[in-house]
C-alpha positions, -999 to +999 in steps of 0.1 A: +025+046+247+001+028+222+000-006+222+004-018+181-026-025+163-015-063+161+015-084+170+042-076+147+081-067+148+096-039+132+115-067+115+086-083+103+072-055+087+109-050+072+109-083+054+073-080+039+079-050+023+111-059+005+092-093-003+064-073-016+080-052-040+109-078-050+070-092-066+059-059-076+095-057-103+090-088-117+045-082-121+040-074-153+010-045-151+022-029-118+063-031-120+059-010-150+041+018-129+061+011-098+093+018-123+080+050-135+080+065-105+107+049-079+140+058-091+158+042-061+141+012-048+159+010-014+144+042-004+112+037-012+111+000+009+123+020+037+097+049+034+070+023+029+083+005+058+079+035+082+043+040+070+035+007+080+054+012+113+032+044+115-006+025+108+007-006+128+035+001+158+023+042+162+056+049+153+061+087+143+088+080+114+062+089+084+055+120+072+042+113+035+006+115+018-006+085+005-034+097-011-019+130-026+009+107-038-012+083-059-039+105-072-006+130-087+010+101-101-012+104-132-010+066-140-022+046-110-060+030-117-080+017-099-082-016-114-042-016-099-058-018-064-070-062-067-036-070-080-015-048-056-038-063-024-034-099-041+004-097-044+003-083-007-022-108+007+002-137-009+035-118+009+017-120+044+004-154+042+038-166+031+058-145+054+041-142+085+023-165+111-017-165+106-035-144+126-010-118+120-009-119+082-048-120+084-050-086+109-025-068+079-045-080+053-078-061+065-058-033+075-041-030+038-075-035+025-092-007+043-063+016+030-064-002-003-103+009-006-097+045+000-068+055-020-088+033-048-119+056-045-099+087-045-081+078-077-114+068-089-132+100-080-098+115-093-108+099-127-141+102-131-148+138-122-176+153-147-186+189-143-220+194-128-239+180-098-226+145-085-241+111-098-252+094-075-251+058-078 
């Protein structure tokens, strides 16, 4: 068995995410693209709950693409990454002890970083060679 990536419950985990998106309703840029795409809210909670199980605790209860799910949305940007990882860093630090809220944080943020550049290189694909920048 793998030990978890940090110290967190499965009950823990449960609480932040219905925390986090009771805040991503009521945010006025991202509840709108949340809304257009989650047509029953407790069912998405609960999937987004076992991928966090998955990244943190190992658990094998996810079986979703991330990436192929946000790039085919059509409407996500990647300007919706800072508020998304603001609203999360503010539901750790206000549900969870510390250390623990700071260990999700950077975790969210690496994940955060690469769906971001896929939707960006999503975006921003010109014909020809690559730019580099």
């Amino acid at each position: 068995m793998i030990p978890p990536r940090f110290d967190v419950t499965p009950e823990q985990i449960d609480r932040v995410v219905a925390t986090f998106y009771a805040a991503i309703r009521r945010h006025e840029v991202l509840g709108p693209v949340f809304a257009a795409h989650v047509a029953d809210w407790p069912e998405h909670e609960a999937k987004i709950a076992r991928f966090w199980r998955n990244a943190i605790l190992y658990e094998r209860g996810y079986d979703g693409n991330p990436m192929q799910v946000h790039m085919r949305a059509g409407d996500v940007r990647a300007e919706h990454f800072a508020p998304w990882l603001m609203l999360f860093d503010e539901t750790l630090r206000r549900t969870l002890p510390p250390e623990t809220a700071r260990a999700w944080s950077a975790l969210a943020h690496r994940i955060g970083a690469g769906l971001r550049m896929g939707v960006e290189d999503l975006r921003e694909r010109r014909p020809g060679p690559p730019v580099l920048r």
